[in-house]
C-alpha positions as CSV (number, residue, x, y, z in Angstrom):
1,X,88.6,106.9,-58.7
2,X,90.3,104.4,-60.6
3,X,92.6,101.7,-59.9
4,X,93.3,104.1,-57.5
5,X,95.2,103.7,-56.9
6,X,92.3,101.2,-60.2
7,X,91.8,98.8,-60.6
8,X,91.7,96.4,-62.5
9,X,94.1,96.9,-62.0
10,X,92.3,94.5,-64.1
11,X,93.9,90.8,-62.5
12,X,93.9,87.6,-64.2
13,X,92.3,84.3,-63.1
14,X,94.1,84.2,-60.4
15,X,96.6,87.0,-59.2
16,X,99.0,84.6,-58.2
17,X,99.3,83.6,-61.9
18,X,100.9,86.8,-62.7
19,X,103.7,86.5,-61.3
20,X,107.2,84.9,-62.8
21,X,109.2,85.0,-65.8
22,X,107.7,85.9,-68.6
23,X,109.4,83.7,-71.3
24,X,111.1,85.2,-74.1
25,X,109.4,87.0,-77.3
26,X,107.9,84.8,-79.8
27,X,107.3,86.1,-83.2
28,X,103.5,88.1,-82.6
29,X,101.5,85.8,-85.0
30,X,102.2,82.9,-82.5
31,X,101.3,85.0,-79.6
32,X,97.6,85.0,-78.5
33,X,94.9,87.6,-79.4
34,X,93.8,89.6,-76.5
35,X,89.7,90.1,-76.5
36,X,87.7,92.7,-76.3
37,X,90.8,95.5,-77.0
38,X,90.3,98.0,-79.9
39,X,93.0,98.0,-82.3
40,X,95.1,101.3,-82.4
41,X,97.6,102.8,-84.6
42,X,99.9,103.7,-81.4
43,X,99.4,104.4,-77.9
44,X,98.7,108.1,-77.4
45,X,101.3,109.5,-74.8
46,X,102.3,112.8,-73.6
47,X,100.6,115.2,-71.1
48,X,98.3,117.7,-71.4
49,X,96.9,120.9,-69.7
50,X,92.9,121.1,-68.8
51,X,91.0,123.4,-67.0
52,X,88.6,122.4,-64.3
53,X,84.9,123.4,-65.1
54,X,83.0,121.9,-62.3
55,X,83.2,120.0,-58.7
56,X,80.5,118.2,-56.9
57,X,80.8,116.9,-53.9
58,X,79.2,113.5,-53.6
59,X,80.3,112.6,-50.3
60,X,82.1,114.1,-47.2
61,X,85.5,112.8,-49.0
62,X,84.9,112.4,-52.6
63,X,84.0,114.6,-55.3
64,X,83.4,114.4,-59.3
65,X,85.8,116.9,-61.0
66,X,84.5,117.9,-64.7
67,X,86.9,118.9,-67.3
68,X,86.8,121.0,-70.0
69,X,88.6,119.3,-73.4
70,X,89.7,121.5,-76.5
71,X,88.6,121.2,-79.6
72,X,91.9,120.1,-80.6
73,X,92.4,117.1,-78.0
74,X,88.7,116.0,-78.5
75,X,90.5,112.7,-80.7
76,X,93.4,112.2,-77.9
77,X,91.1,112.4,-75.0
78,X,88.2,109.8,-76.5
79,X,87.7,107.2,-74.4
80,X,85.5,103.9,-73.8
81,X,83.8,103.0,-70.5
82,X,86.3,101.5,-68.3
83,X,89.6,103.3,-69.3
84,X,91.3,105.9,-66.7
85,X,93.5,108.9,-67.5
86,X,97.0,109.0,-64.9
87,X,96.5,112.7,-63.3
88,X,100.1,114.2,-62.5
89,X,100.5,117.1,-59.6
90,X,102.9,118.6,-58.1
91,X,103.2,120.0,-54.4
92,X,106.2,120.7,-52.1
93,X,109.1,119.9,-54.9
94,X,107.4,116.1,-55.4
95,X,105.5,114.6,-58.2
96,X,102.7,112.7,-57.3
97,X,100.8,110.5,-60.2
98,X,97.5,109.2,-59.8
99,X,95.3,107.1,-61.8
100,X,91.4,107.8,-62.3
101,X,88.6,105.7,-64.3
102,X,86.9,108.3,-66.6
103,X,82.8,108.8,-65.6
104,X,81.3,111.2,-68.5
105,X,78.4,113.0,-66.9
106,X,75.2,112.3,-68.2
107,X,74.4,115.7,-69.5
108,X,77.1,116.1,-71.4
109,X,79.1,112.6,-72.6
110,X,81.9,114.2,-74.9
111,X,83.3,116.1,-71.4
112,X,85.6,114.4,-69.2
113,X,84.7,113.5,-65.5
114,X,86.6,112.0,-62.7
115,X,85.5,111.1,-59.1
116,X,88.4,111.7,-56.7
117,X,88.1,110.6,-52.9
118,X,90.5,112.0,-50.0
119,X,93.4,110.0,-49.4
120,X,96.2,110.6,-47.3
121,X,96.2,114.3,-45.9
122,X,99.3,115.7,-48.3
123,X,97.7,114.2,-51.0
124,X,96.1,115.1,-54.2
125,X,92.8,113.3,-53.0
126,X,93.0,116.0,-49.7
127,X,93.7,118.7,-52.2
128,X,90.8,117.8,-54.7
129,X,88.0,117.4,-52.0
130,X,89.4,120.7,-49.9
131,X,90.3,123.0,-52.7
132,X,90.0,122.5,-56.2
133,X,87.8,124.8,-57.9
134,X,86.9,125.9,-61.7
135,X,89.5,127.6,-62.8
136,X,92.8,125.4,-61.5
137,X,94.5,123.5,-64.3
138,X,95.6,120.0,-64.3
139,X,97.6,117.7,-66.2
140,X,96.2,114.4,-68.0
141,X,97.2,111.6,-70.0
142,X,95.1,110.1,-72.4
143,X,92.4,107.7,-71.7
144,X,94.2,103.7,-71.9
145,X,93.3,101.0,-70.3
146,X,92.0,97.3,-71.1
147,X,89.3,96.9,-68.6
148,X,86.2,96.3,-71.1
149,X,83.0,94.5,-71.2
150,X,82.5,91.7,-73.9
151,X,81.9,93.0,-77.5
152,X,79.3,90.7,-78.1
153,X,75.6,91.8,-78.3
154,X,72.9,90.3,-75.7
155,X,73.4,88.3,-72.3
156,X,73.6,89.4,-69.1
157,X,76.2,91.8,-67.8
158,X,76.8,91.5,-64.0
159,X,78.6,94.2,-62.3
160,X,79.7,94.4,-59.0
161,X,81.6,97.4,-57.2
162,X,83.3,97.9,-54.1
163,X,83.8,101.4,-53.1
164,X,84.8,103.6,-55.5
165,X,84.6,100.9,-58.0
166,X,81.4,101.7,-58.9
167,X,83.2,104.5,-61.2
168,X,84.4,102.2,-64.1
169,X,81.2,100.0,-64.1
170,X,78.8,103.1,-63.8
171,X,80.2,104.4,-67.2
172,X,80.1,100.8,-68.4
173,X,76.5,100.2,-67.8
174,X,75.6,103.5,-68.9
175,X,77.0,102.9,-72.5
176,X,75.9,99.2,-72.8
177,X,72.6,99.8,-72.0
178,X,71.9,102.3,-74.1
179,X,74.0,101.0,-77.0
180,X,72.7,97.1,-77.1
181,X,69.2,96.8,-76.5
182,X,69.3,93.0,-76.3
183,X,71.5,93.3,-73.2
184,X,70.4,93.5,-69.6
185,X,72.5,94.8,-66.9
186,X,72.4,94.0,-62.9
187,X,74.8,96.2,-60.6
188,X,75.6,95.1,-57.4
189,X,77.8,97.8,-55.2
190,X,79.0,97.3,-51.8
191,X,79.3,100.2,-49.4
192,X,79.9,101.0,-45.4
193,X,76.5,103.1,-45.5
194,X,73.9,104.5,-47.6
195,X,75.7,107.6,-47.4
196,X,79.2,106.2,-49.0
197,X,77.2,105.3,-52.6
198,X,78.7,107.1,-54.9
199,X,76.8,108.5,-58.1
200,X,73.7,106.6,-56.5
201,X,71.7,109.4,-57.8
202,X,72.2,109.0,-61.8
203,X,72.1,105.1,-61.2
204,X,68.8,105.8,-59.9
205,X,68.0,107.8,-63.2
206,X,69.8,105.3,-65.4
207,X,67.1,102.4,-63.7
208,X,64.4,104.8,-64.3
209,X,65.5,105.2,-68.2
210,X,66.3,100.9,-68.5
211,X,63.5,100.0,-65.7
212,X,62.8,96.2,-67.6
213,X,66.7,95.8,-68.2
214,X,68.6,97.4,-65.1
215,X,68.8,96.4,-62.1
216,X,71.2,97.8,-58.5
217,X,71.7,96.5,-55.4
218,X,73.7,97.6,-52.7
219,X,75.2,95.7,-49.9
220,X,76.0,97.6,-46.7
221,X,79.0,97.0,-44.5
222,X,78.2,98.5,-41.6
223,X,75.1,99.5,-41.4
224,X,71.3,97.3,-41.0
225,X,69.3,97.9,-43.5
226,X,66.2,95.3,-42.3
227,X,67.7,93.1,-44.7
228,X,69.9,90.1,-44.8
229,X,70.6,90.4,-48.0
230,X,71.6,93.9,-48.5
231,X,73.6,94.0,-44.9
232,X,77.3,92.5,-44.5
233,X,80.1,91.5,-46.2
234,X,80.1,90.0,-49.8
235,X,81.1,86.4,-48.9
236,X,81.0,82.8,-50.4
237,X,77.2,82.4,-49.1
238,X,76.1,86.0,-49.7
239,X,76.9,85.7,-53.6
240,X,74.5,83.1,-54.6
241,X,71.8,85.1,-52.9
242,X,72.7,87.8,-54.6
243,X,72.6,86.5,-57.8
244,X,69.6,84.9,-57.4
245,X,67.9,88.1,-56.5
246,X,69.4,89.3,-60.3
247,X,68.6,85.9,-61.6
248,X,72.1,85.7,-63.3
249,X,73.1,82.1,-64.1
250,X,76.1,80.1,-64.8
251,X,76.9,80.1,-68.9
252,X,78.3,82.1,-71.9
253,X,75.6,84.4,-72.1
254,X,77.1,86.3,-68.7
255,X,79.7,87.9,-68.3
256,X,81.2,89.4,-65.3
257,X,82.8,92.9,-64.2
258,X,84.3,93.5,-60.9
259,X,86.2,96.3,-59.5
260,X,87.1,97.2,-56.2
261,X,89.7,97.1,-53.4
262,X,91.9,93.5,-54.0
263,X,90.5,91.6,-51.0
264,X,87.0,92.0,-52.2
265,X,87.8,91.4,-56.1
266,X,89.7,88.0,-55.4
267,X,87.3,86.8,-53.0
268,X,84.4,87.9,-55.1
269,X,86.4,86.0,-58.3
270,X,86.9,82.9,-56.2
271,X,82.9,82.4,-55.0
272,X,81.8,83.3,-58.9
273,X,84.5,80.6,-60.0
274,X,82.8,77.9,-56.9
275,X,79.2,79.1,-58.0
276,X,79.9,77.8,-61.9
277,X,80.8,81.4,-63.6
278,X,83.4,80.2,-66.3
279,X,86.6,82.1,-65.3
280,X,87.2,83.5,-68.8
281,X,84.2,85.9,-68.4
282,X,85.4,87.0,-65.5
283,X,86.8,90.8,-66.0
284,X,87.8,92.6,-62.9
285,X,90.0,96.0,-62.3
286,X,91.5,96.7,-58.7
287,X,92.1,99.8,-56.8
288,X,94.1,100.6,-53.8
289,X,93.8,103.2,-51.0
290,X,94.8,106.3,-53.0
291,X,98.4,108.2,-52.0
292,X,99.9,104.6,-50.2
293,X,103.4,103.9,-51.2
294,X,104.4,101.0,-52.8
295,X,104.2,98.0,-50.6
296,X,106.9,95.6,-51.8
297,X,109.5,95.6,-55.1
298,X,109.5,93.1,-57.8
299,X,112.5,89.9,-57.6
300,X,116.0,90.8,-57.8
301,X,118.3,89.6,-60.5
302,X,120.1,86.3,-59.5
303,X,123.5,88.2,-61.0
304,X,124.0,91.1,-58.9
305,X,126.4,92.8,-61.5
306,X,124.1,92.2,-64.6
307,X,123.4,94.7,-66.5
308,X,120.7,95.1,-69.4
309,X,120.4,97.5,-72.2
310,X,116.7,98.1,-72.8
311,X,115.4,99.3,-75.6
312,X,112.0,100.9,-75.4
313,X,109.7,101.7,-78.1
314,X,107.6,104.7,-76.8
315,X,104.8,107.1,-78.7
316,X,106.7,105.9,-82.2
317,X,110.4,106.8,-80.7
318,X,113.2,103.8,-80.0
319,X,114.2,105.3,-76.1
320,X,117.3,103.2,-74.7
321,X,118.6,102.7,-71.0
322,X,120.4,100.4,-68.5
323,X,119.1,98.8,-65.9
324,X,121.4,97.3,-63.3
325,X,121.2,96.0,-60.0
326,X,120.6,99.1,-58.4
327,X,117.3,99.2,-60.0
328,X,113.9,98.3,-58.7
329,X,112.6,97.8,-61.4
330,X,112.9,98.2,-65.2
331,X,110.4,101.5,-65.2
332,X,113.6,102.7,-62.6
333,X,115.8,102.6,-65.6
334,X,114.0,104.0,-68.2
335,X,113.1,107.1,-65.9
336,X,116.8,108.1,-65.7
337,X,116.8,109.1,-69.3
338,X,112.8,109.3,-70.1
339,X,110.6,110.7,-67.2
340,X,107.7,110.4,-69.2
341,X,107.5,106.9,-69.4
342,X,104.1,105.8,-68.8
343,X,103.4,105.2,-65.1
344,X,101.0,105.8,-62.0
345,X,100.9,103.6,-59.0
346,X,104.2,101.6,-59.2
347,X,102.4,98.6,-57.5
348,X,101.3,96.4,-60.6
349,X,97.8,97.9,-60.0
350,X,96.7,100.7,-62.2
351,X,98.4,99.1,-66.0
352,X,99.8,102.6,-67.2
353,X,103.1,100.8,-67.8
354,X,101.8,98.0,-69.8
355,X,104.2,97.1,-72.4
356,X,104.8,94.0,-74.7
357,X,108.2,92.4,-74.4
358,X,109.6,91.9,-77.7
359,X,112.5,90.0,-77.6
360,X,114.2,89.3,-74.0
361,X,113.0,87.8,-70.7
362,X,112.0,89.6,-67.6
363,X,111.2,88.2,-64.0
364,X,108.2,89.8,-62.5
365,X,106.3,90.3,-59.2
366,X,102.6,90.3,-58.7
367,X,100.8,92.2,-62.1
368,X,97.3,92.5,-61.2
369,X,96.7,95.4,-64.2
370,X,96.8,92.4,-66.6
371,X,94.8,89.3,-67.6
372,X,95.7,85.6,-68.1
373,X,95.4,86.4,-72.1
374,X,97.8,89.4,-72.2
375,X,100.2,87.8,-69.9
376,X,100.1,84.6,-72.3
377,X,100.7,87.4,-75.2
378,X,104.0,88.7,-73.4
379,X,103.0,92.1,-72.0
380,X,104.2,92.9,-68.7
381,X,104.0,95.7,-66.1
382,X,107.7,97.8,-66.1
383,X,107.1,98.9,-63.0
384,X,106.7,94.7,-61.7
385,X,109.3,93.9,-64.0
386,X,112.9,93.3,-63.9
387,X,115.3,91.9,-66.7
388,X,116.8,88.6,-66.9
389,X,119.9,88.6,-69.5
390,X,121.7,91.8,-71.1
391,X,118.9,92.7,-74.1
392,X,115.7,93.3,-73.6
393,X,113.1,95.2,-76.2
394,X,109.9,96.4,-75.0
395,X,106.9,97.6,-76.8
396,X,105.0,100.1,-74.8
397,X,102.7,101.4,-78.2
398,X,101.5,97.8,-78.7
């Protein structure tokens, strides 16, 4: 599961730097380049109907659900390692939007995959592991997301997974190692028991295919495994000695990819920052207990009687709305007039409301889903967001 939520969502430097006004539009040329993101025509949108093919249960509470795509969504439902698809389903009268990291099974890569654990009991998670079967139909967005490894050819690629983390980086080591043969790839994933590793089984078979460039290790929270090293927590002294045991190094030729419930992903961040890793080449994507509300809202307008027109630009259409002060947040507003507005987890996580701000200013809670860089380049996350002034223009196709 993704930023299930995932993720990332993918956090900057420090999550605490995403939070704030985000300063008014600047023509783009000033604004930064974001790394590592493909360039696109649009953002694809809408939803669409597949039909389940397969489920394997991995665990007791998690299972891989394989899709079948058309012929004729092949091109809206290509993805890269790392990117998640938001999974909409309905039950008693309420719609219930989750977000899942796409995993292509080995045997066949153009197919779509997602791992789904149990979550709450009414939720989709529950459903998945206790019922879903070939045959039921579900409805997908397209693959988006900006959780990436570095374009660059060589180095050393250092994943580490908490959880159900390991979905994003299992794709993600997959396709670098088999599409940059100067690379080398070291996967640490940290677990309660041997029996909570998800996809341990093709990770074995990927080490087997890559044995002098692949390397896994997994760290077990709660149960002894004879080892020091592969027992406990991931903490500021266990790190080191993990990477050791990689041999990863401090320098531009590694890069790092972390995923995984937020404690572990900011703690993690913070003993790679004290062991020498230089920040920038640190990407990371967060999840959250799947089917938990939303724990707290963004800041409220200082004006209590403002009101804003937004102007949204959506899937190549100009949507408009008005967000006032009975709004949570700016994704509120825009779903009055436009349910299909982009969005998942509501809690800054997952990054399926990313959009650009244009021209305006918003004031924003925590928005792990994006990095220093695309912060710096104006995006923000709607459903984090609330306007400051009476205009605001946001670009969600950017």
């Amino acid at each position: 599961m993704r930023p299930t939520v995932n993720t990332p969502a993918t956090a900057g430097p420090d999550a605490a730097a995403a939070t704030g006004a985000t300063p008014a539009a600047t023509p783009t040329a000033s604004r930064p380049e974001l790394p590592d993101r493909p360039r696109t025509t649009g953002r694809r949108t809408g939803w669409h109907r597949l039909a389940v093919v397969g489920v394997q249960h991995l665990t007791g509470d998690a299972v891989a659900v394989t899709l079948e795509v058309p012929e004729a969504l092949r091109d809206v439902f290509t993805h890269r390692p790392g990117e998640h698809v938001v999974l909409r389903h309905r039950r008693a009268g309420a719609e219930l939007r989750r977000s899942y990291s796409v995993c292509p099974p080995p045997a066949d890569p153009a197919a779509l995959r997602l791992v789904i654990r149990r979550g709450a009991p009414d939720g989709f998670g529950a459903h998945a592991v206790t019922s879903l079967s070939p045959g039921d139909i579900l409805e997908l967005s397209p693959p988006t997301g900006t959780f990436a490894l570095p374009g660059r050819s060589g180095g050393h690629h250092v994943l580490i997974a908490g959880g159900s983390g390991i979905t994003p980086l299992a794709a993600m080591a997959a396709a670098a190692l088999r599409e940059d043969p100067a690379c080398r790839v070291s996967l640490i994933h940290s677990v309660p028991t041997a029996a909570d590793a998800l996809l341990a089984d093709e990770l074995s078979h990927l080490k087997d295919s890559f044995v002098d460039r692949f390397t896994v290790l997994y760290v077990l929270t709660q149960e002894e495994h004879g080892s020091g090293l592969s027992g406990g927590r991931i903490d500021d002294a266990k790190l080191p000695r993990l990477l050791t045991a990689v041999d990863a190094h401090p320098g531009p030729g590694t890069a790092f990819a972390l995923c995984g419930p937020a404690g572990m992903v900011v703690a993690v961040r913070r003993a790679l920052t004290a062991w020498g890793a230089d920040p920038t080449r640190i990407r990371s994507e967060l999840f959250t207990p799947a089917d938990t509300p939303p724990r707290s809202a963004p800041p409220r307008q200082t004006a209590a009687s403002r009101r804003t027109r937004v102007t949204a630009l959506l899937g190549g259409h100009r949507c408009l709305a008005t967000a006032g002060p009975e709004d949570a947040s700016i994704l509120d507003a825009l779903l009055r007039t436009h349910p299909d507005v982009p969005h998942a987890c509501r809690e800054g996580v997952c990054g399926s409301c990313r959009a650009r701000v244009l021209s305006g200013r918003v004031t924003a809670g925590p928005q792990y889903a994006l990095h220093a860089e695309e912060l710096a380049a104006g995006y923000t996350l709607v459903c984090r967001a609330r306007p400051l002034g009476t205009e605001l223009t946001l670009d969600f196709d950017a």
